[in-house]
ZABAKOL-355968 format. One record per residue (C-alpha): residue in one letter; chain; x negated, y negated, z. Coordinates in Angstrom, 2 decimals. Example, Ala and Ser with C-alpha at 12.3 -4.5 7.8 and 13.67 -1.06 7.14 Angstrom:
! residues 2
("A","A",(-12.30,4.50,7.80))
("S","A",(-13.67,1.06,7.14))
END
This chain:
! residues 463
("X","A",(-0.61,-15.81,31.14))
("X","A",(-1.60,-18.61,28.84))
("X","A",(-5.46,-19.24,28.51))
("X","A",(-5.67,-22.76,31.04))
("X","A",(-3.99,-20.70,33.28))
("X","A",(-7.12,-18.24,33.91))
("X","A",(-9.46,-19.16,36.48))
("X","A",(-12.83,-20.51,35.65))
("X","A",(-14.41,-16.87,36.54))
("X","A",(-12.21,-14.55,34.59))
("X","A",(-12.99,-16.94,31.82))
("X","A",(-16.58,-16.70,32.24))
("X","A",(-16.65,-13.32,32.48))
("X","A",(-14.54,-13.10,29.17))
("X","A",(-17.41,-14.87,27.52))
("X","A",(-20.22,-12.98,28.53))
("X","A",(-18.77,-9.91,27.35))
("X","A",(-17.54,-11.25,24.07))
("X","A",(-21.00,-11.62,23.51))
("X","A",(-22.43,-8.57,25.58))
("X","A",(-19.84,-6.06,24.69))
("X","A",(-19.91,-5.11,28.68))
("X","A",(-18.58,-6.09,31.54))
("X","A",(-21.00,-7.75,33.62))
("X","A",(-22.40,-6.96,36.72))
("X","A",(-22.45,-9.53,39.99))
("X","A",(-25.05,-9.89,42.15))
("X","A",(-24.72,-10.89,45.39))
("X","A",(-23.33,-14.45,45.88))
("X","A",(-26.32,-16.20,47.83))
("X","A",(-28.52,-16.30,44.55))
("X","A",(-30.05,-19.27,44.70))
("X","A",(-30.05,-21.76,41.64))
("X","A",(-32.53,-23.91,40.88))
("X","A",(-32.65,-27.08,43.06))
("X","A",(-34.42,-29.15,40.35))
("X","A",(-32.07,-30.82,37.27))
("X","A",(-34.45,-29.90,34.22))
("X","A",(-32.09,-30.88,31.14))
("X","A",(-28.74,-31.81,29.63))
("X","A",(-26.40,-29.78,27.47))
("X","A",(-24.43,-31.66,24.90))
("X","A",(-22.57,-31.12,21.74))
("X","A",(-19.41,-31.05,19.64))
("X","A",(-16.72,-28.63,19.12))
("X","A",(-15.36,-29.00,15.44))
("X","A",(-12.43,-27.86,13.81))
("X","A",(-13.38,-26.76,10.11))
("X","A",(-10.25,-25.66,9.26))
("X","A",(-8.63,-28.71,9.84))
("X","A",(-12.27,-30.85,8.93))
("X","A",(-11.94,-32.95,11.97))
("X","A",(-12.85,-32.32,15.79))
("X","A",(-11.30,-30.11,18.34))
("X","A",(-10.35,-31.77,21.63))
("X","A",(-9.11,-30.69,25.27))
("X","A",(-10.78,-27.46,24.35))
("X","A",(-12.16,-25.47,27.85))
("X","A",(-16.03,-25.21,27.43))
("X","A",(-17.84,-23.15,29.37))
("X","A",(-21.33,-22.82,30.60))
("X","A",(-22.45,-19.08,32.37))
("X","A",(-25.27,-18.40,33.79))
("X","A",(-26.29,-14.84,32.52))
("X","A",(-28.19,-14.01,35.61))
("X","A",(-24.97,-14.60,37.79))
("X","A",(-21.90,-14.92,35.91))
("X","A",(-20.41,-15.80,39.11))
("X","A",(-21.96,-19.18,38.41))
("X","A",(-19.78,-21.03,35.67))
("X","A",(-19.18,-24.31,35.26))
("X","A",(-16.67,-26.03,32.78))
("X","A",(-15.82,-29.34,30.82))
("X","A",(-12.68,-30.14,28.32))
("X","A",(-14.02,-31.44,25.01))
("X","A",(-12.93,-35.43,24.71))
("X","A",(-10.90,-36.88,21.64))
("X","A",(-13.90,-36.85,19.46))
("X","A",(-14.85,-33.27,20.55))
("X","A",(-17.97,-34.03,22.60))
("X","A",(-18.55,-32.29,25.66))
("X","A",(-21.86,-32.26,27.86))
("X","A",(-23.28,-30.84,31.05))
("X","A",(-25.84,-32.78,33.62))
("X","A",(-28.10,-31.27,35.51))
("X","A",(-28.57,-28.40,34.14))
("X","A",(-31.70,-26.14,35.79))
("X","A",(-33.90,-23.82,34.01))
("X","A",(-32.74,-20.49,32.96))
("X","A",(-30.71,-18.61,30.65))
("X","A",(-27.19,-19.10,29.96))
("X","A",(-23.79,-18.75,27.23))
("X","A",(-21.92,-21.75,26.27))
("X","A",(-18.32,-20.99,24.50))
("X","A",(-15.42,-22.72,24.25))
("X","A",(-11.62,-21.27,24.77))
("X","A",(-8.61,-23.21,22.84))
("X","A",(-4.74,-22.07,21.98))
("X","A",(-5.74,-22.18,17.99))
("X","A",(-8.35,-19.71,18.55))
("X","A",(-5.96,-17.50,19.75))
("X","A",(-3.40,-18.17,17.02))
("X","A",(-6.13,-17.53,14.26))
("X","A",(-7.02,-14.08,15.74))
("X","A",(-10.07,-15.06,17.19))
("X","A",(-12.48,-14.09,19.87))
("X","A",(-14.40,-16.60,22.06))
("X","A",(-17.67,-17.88,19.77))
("X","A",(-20.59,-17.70,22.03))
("X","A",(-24.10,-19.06,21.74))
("X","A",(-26.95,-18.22,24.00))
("X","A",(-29.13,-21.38,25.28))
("X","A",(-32.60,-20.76,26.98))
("X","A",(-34.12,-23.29,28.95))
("X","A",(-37.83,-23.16,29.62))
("X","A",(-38.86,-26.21,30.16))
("X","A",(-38.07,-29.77,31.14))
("X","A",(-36.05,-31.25,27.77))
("X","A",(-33.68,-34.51,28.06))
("X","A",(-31.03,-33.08,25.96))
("X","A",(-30.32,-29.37,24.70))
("X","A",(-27.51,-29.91,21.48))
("X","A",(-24.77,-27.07,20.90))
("X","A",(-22.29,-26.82,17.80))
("X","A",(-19.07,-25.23,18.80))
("X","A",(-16.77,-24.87,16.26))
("X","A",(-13.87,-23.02,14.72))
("X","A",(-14.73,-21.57,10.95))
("X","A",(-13.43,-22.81,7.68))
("X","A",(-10.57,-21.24,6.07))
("X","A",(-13.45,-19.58,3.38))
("X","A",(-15.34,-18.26,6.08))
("X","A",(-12.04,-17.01,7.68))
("X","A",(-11.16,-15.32,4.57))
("X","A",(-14.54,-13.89,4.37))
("X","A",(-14.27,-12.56,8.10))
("X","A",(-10.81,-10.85,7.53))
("X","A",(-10.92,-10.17,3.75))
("X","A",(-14.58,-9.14,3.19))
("X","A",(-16.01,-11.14,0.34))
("X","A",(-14.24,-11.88,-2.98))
("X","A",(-15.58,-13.37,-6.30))
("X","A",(-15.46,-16.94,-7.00))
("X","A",(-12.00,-17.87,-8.55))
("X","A",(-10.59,-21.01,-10.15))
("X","A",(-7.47,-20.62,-8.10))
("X","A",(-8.08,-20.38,-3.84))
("X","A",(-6.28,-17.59,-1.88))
("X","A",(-4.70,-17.71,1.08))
("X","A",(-4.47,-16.25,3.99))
("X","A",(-1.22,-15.14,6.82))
("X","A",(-2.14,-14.31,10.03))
("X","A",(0.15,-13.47,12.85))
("X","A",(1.41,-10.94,15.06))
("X","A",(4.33,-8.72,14.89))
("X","A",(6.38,-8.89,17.78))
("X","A",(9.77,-7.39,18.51))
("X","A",(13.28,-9.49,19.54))
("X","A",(12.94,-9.99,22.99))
("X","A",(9.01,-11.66,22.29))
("X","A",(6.66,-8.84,23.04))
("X","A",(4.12,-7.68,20.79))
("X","A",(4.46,-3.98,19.17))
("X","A",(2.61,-1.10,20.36))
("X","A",(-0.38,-0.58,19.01))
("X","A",(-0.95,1.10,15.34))
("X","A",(3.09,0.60,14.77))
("X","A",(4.59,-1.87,11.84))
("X","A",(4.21,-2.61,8.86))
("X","A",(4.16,-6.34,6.72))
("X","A",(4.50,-6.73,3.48))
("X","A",(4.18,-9.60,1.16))
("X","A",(5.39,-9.97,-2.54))
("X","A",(5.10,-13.07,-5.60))
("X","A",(4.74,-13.80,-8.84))
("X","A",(2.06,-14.42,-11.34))
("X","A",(1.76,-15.97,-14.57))
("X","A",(-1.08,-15.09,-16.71))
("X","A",(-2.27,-16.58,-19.76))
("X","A",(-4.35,-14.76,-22.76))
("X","A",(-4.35,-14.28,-25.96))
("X","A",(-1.37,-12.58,-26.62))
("X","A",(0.55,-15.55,-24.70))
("X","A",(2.38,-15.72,-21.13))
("X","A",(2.54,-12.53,-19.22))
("X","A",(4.07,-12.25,-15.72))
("X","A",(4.00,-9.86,-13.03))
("X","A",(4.58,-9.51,-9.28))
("X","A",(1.48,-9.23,-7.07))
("X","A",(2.06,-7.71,-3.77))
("X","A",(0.00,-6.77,-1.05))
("X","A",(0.49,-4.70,2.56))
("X","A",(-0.83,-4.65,5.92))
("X","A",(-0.54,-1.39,8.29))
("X","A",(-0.99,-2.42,12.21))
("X","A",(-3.88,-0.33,13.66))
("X","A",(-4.91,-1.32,16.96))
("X","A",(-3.52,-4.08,18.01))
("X","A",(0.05,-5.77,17.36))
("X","A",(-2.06,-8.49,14.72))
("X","A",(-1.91,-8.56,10.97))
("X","A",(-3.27,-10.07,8.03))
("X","A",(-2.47,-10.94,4.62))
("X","A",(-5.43,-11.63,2.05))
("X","A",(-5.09,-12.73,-0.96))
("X","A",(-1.80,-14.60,-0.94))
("X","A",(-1.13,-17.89,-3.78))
("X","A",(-2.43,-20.64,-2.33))
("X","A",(0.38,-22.70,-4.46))
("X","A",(3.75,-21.86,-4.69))
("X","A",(5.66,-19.35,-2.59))
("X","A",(5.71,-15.51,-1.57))
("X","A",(8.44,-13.49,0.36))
("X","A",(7.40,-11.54,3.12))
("X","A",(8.74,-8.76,5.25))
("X","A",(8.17,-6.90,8.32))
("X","A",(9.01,-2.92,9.36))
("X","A",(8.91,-1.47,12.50))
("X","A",(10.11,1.79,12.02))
("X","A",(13.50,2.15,10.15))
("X","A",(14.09,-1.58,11.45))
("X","A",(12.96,-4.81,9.23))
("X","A",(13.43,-8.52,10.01))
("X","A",(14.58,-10.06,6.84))
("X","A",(13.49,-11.51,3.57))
("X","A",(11.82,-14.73,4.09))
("X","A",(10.41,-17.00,1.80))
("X","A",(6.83,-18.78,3.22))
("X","A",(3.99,-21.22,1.51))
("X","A",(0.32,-21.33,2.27))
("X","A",(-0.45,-24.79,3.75))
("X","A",(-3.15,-27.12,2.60))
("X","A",(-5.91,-25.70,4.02))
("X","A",(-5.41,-22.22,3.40))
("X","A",(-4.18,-20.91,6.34))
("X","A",(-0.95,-19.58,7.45))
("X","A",(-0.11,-18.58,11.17))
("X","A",(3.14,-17.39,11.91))
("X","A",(4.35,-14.21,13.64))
("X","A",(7.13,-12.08,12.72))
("X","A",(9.85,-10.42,14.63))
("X","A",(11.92,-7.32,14.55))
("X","A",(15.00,-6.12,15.85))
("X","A",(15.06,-2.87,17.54))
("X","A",(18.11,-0.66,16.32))
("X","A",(21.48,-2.86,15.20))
("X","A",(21.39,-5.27,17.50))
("X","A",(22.76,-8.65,17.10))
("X","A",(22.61,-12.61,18.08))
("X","A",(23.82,-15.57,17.15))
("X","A",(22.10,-19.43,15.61))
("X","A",(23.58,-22.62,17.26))
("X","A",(22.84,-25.93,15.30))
("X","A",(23.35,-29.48,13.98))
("X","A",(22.80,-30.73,10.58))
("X","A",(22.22,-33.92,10.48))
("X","A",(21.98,-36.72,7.80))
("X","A",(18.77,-39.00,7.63))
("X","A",(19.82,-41.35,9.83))
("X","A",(20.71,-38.88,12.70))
("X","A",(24.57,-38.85,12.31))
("X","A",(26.65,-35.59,11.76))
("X","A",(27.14,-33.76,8.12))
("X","A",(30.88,-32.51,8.07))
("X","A",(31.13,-29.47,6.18))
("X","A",(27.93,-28.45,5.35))
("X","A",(27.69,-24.38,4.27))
("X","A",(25.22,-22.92,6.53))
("X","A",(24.59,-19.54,5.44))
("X","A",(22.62,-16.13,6.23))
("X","A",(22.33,-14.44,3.08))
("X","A",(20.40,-11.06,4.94))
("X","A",(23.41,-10.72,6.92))
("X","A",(26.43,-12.14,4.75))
("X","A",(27.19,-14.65,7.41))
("X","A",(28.37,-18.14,6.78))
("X","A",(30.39,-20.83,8.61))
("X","A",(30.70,-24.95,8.26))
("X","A",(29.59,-27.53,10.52))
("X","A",(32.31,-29.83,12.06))
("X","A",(32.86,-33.11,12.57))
("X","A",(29.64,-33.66,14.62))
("X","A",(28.01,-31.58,12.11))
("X","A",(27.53,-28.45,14.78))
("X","A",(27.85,-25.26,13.24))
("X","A",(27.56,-21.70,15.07))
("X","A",(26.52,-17.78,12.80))
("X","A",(27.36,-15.42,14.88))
("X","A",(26.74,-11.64,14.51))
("X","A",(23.24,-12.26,12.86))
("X","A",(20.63,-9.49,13.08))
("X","A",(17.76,-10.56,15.51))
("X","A",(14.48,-10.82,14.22))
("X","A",(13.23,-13.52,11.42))
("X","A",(15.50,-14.35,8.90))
("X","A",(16.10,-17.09,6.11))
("X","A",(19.11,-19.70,6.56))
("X","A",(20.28,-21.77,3.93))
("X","A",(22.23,-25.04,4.12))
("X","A",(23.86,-26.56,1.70))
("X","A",(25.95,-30.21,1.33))
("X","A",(27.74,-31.91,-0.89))
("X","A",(25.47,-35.00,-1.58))
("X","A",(22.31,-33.75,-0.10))
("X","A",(19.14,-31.57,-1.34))
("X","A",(20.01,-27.49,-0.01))
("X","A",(17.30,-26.78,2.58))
("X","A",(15.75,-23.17,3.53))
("X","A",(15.03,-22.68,6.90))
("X","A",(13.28,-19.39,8.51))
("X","A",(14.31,-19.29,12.13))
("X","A",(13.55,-16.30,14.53))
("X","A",(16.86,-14.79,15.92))
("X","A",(15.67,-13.82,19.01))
("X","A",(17.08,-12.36,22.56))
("X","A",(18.28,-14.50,25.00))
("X","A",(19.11,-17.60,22.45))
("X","A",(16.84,-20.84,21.92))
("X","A",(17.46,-24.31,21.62))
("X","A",(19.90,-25.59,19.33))
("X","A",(18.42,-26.13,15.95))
("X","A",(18.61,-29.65,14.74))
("X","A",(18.50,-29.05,10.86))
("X","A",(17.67,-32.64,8.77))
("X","A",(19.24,-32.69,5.28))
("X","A",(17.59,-35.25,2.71))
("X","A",(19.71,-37.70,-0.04))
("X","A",(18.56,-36.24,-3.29))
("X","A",(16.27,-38.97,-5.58))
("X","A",(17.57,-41.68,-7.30))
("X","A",(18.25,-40.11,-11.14))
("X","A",(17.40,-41.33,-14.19))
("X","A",(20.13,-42.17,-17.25))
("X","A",(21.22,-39.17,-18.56))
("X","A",(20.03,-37.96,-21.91))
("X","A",(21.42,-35.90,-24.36))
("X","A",(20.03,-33.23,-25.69))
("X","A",(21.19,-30.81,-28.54))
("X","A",(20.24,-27.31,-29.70))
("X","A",(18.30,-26.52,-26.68))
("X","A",(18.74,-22.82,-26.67))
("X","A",(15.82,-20.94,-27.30))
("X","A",(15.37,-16.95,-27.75))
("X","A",(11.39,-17.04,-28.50))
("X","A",(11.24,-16.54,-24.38))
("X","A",(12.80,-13.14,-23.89))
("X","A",(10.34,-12.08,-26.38))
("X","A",(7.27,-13.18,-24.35))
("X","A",(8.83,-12.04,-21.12))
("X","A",(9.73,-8.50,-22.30))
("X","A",(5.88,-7.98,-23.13))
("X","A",(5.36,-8.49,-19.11))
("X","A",(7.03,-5.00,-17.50))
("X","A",(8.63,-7.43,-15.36))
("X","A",(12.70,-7.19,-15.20))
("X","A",(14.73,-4.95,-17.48))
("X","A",(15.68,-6.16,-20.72))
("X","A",(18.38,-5.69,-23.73))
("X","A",(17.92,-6.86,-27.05))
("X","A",(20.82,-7.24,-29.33))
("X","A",(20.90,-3.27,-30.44))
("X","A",(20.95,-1.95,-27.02))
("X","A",(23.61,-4.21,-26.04))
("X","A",(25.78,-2.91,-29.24))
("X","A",(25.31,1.10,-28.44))
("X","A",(26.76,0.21,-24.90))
("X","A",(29.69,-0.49,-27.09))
("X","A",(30.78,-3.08,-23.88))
("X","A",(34.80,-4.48,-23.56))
("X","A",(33.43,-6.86,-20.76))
("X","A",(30.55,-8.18,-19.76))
("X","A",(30.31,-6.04,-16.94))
("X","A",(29.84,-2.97,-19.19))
("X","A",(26.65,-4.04,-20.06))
("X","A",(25.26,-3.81,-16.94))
("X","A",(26.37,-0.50,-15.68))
("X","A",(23.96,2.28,-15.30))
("X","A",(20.78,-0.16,-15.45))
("X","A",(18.15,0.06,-12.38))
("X","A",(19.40,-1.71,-9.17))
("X","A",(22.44,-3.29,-10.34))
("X","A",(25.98,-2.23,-8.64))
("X","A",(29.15,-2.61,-10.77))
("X","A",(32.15,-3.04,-8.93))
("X","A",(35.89,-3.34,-10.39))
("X","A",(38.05,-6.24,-8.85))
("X","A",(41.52,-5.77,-10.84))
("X","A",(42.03,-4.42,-14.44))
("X","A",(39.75,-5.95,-17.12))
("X","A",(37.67,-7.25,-14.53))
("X","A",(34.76,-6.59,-12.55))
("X","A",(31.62,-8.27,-10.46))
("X","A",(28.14,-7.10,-10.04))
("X","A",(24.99,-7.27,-7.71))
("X","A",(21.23,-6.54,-7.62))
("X","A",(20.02,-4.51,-5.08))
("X","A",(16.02,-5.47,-3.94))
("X","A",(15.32,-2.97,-0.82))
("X","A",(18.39,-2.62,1.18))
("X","A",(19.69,-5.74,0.31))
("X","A",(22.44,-6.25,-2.03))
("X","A",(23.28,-10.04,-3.26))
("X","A",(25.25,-11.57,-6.43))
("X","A",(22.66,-13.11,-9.24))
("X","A",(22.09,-16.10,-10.20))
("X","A",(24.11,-16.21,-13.94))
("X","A",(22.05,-18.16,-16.67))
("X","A",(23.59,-18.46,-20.21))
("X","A",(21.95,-19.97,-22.63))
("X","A",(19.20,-21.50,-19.89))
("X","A",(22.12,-23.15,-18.08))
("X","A",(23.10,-21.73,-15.02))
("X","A",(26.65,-20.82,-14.42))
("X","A",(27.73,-21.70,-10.59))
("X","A",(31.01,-19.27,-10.43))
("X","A",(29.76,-16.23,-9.86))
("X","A",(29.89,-13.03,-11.82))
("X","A",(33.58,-12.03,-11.32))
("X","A",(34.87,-14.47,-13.65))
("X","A",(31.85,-14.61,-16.41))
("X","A",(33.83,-13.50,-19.32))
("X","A",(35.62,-16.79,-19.26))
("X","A",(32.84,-17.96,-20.00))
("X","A",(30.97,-15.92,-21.99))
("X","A",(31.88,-14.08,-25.25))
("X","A",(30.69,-10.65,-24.79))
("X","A",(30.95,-9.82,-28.61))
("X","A",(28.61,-12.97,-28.94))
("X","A",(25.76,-11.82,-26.37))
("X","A",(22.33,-11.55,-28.16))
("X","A",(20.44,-10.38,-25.03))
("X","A",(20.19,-9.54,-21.36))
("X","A",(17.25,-10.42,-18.55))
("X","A",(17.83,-8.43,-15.47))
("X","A",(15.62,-9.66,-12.52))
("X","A",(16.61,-7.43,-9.27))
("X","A",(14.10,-9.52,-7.13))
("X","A",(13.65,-13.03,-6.07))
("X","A",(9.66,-12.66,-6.72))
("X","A",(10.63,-11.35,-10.17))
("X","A",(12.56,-14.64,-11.81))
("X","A",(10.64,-16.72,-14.26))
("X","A",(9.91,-19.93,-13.67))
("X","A",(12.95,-22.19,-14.77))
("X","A",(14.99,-19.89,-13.73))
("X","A",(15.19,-20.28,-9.91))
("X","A",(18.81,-20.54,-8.52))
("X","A",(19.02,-18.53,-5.26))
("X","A",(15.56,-17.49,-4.21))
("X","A",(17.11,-14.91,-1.86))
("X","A",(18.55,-12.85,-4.80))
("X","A",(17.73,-11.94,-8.28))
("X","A",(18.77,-13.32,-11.51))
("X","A",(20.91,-12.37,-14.69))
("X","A",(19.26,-14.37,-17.97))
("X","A",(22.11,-14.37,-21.14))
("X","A",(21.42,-15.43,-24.66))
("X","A",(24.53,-15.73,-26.75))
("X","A",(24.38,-16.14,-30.70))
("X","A",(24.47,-19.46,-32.28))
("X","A",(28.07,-19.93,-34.39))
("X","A",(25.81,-20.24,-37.66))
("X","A",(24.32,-16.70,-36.75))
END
């Protein structure tokens, strides 16, 4: 039941024990109030989170002597509320709104006393800021150039309910670039939440730029791998689902072109599950067999910008997604640009721990016929032979197992790894970047942010 949908009383008595920690007690129903108006109530309810006011939020005024006697006003567009006639006594003003409940909140109280006649009593309401927020979940932290963020949710299973209590698990992962003076060093920052009491998590200490991957557990059962950003102010509320046991669902869509008419053909993909399909004509596509829970779709089109979706695969279906592709930018005239290769990077990155690397004499004990030979044996990677003198490989991050991203030469390769010794030379290769997670590839080096990457550098033909 959805909080307007309380009566006035069970509110009231939510508020005065939010800020008793007791139920309260009521006494008989002929009290009598006093029959003489003595003041006026008034105020504002402010949103600092979002640095502007909070309206149609359900204030409430309770008498403590009888919380039997509430009375209750919605805040207006500018957030102002007020109650008239108001008699001497003591009472607890609160306020109840959807976003408290999405930030994790309880009901703020504040305790007014009236003693005496007074034309007009003022009360702040408010919701905190997103650094008193932080402070609240996070404890304190020391002052930083760079703002962390904050996730808050709740981890709820396929068919919408929240966990039990002290079950799940959500984890979040990204990377960091430092800079000393020894140069660029990179690592990935993670950190976890364990449910306790309640079916609610946090995550402190998240980038407040760029993106972090995120994962939920309940049990041996996970939703997927999606990728999320912290928003402007700091904040991020989303829940997560997972599947229980090995169940699966299906996504219904459209993807649609800027001016609302059908993309034919578009790839629509579910790289957690290996599902993929095109759209039609009317641009309506349908993945079926998808594990439920939330997962990370990508669509691609020729002549449009890929998008990343993550959509909740849930029981029971949902509304068709309507999935809005964008033209990519006008581009400028191209420019040509020679020797561009550039080995001082692999240096610098190898001085990180971050990825596994091979330098030119590793690369020539492996004594390799094809390309593939240099990767067998190294940590999460999966050879496997296609027909004689070939072979493709994978990363493995968790349970997942995905194709790289191929760079040669910082120029990524879009065929795959089956056919890379057309393309590359493997007598020529200098060195080797192996990045088994998404949260592990350098910047520049981004191709699909679901998977890892595979960084080549081949010898110049004067070396």
């Amino acid at each position: 039941m959805r909080v307007n949908e309380l009566p006035a009383v069970l509110l009231a008595i939510a508020l005065l024990t939010a800020a008793t920690g007791r139920a309260p007690r009521f006494r008989e129903a002929g009290a009598a109030r006093q029959a003489r108006a003595q003041a006026t109530i008034a105020g504002m309810v402010f949103d600092s989170l979002a640095s502007q006011p909070l309206p149609n939020a359900l204030v409430q005024l309770v008498t403590k002597a009888n919380p039997s006697e509430v009375r209750s006003v919605r805040s207006d567009t500018t957030g102002r509320f007020a109650f008239d006639s108001v008699a001497i006594g003591q009472y607890l003003i609160g306020f109840l709104h959807p976003k408290l409940d999405s930030l994790l909140l309880r009901p703020p109280v504040t305790s007014v006393d009236i003693e005496h006649a007074q034309a007009a009593i003022i009360v702040a309401l408010g919701i905190p800021s997103a650094t008193a927020l932080a402070a609240l979940f996070c404890g304190p932290t020391a002052p930083s150039e760079h703002p962390l963020g904050l996730m808050l949710g709740r981890l709820r299973t396929s068919d919408g309910s929240p966990v039990d209590s002290g079950q799940g698990v959500v984890r979040a992962r990204w990377r960091t670039l430092r800079v000393d003076d020894t140069g660029v060093r990179a690592r990935v920052d993670s950190t976890t939440y364990s449910l306790r009491a309640s079916p609610d998590f946090v995550l402190c200490g998240l980038p407040h730029e760029g993106p972090f991957t995120t994962q939920a557990w309940l049990g041996a059962d996970s939703s997927g791998v999606v990728e999320l950003e912290v928003p402007v102010d700091g904040i991020l509320r989303r829940d997560l689902f997972v599947s229980a046991g090995l169940r699966r669902g299906q996504m219904v869509g459209f993807v649609r072109d800027p001016t609302g008419g059908g993309v034919e053909r578009a790839q629509v993909a579910a790289a957690e599950n290996y599902v993929a399909t095109v759209t039609d004509s009317s641009g309506r596509f349908v993945l079926p067999r998808l594990a439920l829970g939330t997962q990370s779709i990508d669509v691609r089109a020729l002549g449009y910008l890929p998008r990343r979706l993550v959509v909740d695969i849930v029981d029971g279906g949902f509304e068709p997604e309507r999935i809005v592709l964008q033209r990519p930018p006008p581009t400028l005239r191209a420019v040509t640009v020679r020797a561009v290769r550039s080995y001082a990077g692999f240096e610098v990155r190898r001085t990180s721990g971050v990825g596994v690397f091979l330098d030119e004499a590793a690369i020539t004990r492996r004594k390799p016929f094809i390309f593939a030979d240099i990767m067998r044996s190294l940590p999460n990677v999966v050879v496997l032979p296609v027909k004689s003198f070939s072979a493709k490989f994978y990363t493995r991050f968790g349970r997942r197992k995905c194709e790289p991203s191929v760079w040669v030469d910082g120029v990524e390769l879009l065929s795959g790894t089956q056919d890379l010794d057309a393309f590359v030379d493997v007598s020529k290769v200098r060195a080797v970047e192996v990045y088994s997670s998404p949260a592990e590839v350098p910047a520049g080096f981004a191709g699909d942010p679901l998977c890892g990457a595979v960084i080549i550098w081949t010898r110049r033909p004067s070396e």
